[in-house]
Each structure stands twice: as structure tokens, then as C-alpha cells.
C-alpha positions as CSV (number, residue, x, y, z in Angstrom):
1,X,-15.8,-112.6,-158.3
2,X,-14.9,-109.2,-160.3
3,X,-11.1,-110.8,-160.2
4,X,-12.6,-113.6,-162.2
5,X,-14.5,-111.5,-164.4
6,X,-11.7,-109.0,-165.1
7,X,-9.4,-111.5,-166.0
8,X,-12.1,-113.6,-168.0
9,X,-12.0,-110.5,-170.2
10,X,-8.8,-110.0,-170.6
11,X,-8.1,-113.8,-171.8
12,X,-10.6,-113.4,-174.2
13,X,-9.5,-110.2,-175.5
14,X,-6.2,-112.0,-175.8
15,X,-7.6,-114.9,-177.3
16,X,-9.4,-112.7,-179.8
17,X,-6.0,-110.7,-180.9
18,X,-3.8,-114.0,-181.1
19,X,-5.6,-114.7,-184.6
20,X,-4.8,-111.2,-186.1
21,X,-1.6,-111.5,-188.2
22,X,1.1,-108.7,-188.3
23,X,1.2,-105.7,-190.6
24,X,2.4,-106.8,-194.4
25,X,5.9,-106.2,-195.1
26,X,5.3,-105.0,-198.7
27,X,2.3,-103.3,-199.6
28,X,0.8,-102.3,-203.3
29,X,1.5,-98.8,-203.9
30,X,-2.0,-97.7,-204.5
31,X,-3.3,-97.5,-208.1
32,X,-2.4,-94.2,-210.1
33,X,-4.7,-91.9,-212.1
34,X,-3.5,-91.3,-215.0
35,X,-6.2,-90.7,-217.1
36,X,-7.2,-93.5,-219.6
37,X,-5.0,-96.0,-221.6
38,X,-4.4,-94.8,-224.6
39,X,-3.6,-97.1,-228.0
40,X,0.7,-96.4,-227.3
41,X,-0.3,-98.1,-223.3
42,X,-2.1,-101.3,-225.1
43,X,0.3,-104.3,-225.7
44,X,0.1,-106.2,-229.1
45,X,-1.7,-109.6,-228.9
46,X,-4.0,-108.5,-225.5
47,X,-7.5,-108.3,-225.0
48,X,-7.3,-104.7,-225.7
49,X,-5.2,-105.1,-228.7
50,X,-8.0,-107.4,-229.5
51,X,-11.2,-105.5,-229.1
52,X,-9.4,-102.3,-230.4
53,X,-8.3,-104.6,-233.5
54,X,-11.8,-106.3,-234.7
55,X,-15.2,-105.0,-235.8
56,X,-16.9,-106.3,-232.3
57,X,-16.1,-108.9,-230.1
58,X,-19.9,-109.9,-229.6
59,X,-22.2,-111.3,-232.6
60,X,-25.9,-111.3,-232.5
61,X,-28.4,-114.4,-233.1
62,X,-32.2,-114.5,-234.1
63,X,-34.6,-115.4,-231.8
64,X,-34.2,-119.3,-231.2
65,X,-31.6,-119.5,-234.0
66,X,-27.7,-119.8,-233.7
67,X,-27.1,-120.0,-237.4
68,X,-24.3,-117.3,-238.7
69,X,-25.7,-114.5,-241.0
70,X,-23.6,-112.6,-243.2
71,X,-23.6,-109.7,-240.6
72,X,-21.6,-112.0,-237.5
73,X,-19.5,-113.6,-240.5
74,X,-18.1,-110.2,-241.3
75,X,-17.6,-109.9,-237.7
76,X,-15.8,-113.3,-237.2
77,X,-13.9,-112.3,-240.2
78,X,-12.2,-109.8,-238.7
79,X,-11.8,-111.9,-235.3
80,X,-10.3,-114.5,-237.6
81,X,-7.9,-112.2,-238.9
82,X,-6.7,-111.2,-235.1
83,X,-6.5,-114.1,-234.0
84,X,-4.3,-115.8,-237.1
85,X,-2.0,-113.1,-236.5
86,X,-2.0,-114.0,-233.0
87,X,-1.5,-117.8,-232.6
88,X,-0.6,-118.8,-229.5
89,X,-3.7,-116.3,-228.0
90,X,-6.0,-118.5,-226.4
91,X,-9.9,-117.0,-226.6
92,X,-13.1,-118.4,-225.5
93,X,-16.6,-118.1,-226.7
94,X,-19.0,-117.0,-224.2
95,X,-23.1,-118.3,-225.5
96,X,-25.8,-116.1,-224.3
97,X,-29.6,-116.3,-225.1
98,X,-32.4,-113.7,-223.5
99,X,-34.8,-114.5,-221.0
100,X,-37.5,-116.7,-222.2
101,X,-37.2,-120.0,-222.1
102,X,-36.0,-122.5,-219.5
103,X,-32.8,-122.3,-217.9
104,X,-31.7,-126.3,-219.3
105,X,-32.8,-124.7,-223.0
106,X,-31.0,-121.6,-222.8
107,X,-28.1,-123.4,-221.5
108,X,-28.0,-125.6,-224.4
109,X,-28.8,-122.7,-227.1
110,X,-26.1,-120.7,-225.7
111,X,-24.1,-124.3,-226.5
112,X,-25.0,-124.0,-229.9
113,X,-24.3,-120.3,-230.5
114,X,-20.8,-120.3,-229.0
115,X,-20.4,-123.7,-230.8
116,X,-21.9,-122.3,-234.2
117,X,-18.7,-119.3,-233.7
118,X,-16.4,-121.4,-233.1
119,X,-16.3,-124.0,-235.7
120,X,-16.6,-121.1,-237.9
121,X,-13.7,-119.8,-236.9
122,X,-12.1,-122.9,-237.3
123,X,-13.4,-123.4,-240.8
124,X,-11.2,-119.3,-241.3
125,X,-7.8,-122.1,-240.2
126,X,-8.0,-120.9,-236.2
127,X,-7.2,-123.7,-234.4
128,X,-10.3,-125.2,-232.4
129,X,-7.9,-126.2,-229.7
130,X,-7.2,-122.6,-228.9
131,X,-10.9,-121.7,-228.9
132,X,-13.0,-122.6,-225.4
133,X,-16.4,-122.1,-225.4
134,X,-19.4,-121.4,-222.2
135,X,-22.8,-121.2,-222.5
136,X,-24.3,-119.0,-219.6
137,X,-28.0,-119.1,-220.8
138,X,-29.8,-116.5,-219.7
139,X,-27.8,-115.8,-216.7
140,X,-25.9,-112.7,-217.8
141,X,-27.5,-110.6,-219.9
142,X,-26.9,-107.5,-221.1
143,X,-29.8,-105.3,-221.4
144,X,-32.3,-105.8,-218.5
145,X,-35.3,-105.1,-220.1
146,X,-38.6,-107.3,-221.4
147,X,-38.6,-106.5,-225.2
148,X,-37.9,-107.3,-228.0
149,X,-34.4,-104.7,-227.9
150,X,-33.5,-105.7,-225.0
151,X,-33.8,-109.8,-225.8
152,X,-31.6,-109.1,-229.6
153,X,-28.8,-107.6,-227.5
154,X,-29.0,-110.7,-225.2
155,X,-29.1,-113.4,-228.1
156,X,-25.2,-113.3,-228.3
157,X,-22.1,-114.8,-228.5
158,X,-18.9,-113.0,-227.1
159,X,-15.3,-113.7,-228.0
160,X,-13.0,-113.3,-225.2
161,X,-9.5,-113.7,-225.2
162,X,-8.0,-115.2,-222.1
163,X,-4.2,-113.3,-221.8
């Protein structure tokens, strides 16, 4: 009986170490520290270029409003300026709302709000094709707090570009 039992044990323990694959031939040196990037490390036409390049990447909204006020058109503006410089950068427009409200309305205002940037891009001559846009709602906000500073950092709509 302890034959059967040792060598139940060792079958298993075989059986167990069958599945494990071999060491990698190559492996990643492991990352260096040297200090942070600074603007000779940032290569033209990036996201870095980019949000080193414009005013913000992130306009603000009112409270249950995605119209653009003069304040997010100076901001686009700018983006616009980027980005015709840049033309074969894709970006995408990321809609955001704060916390109150339903999940199915804040989807659909964050619609609007990345919508609302990007067709005014477009109207600057970016090309709409280039421009994707997601609403997230109130899903992933940026201040986590339940007032009124929090909710007009929320209420946003955030240009990414996608290289």
C-alpha cells in the first residue's frame, strides 16, 4: 500500500511539472533608471509630442451641457493646430460626465461631449476619419469626490492620440 501511495505521488508530481514550459531563451533586459524623459527623449508627432505641444489635452463641460465655450475652443485650437501638423496621427476622444445620473444617460452625454469635440475639430479641416470617439460615462472619473469640484473636473472630454 505505501508502494502505491509513493508512487501515486510521484506521478502526480510529474504530471504537475509536465505543464511548466522551459526557461525563455531571450529575456527583456530589465527597465533602466534614467531619470525622467526629457523634451530631446520625446519623438515628434507622439503622444508626448502631443500633450507637451497643446494647451491641455482634456476640455471641460457644464453641468448637463456638451456645448463648446470659448475656453475648450481655445483649447481645441491648439489641438487642431497639432494635429494638422500631424496628419496621419490618429486620436480619439474620450467623453466623460460625473457621477449623477444614470449610467445609460451618462453614457450618452459623454456621446455628445466627445462628439461636440470632434466635429469641431473637423470644422478647424482635421479629418473626422482620423478622430475616434468613447463615451465612458461616469465610469472613470477623475476626482473621486461628491462636489461640485470634483463633478467640473469629471465633466470632460479627453483627446488621446493613439501612436
Amino acid at each position: 500500500m505505501a508502494r502505491l501511495t509513493t508512487t501515486l505521488i510521484v506521478a502526480a508530481a510529474l504530471a504537475a511539472t509536465a505543464g511548466c514550459s522551459p526557461k525563455p531563451k531571450y529575456i527583456p533586459p530589465a527597465p533602466s533608471d534614467h531619470g525622467p524623459v526629457t523634451e530631446d527623449k520625446v519623438v515628434p508627432g507622439s503622444r508626448a509630442d502631443f500633450e507637451r505641444s497643446v494647451t491641455s489635452n482634456t476640455i471641460h463641460f457644464a453641468y448637463d451641457k456638451y456645448d463648446i465655450d470659448p475656453e475648450a475652443r481655445a483649447i481645441l485650437d491648439s489641438q487642431a493646430a497639432w494635429l494638422a501638423h500631424w496628419p496621419n496621427v490618429p486620436v480619439s476622444l474620450e467623453g466623460h460626465c460625473d457621477e449623477r445620473g444614470t449610467r445609460e444617460y451618462n453614457l450618452a452625454l459623454g456621446d455628445r461631449r466627445a462628439n461636440a469635440a470632434k466635429n469641431y475639430l473637423a470644422s478647424r479641416g482635421i479629418n473626422p476619419a482620423r478622430i475616434s470617439t468613447i463615451s465612458y460615462g461616469k465610469e472613470r472619473p477623475i476626482a473621486l469626490g461628491s462636489d461640485e469640484a470634483s463633478w467640473a473636473q469629471n465633466r470632460r472630454a479627453v483627446t488621446i492620440v493613439l501612436n
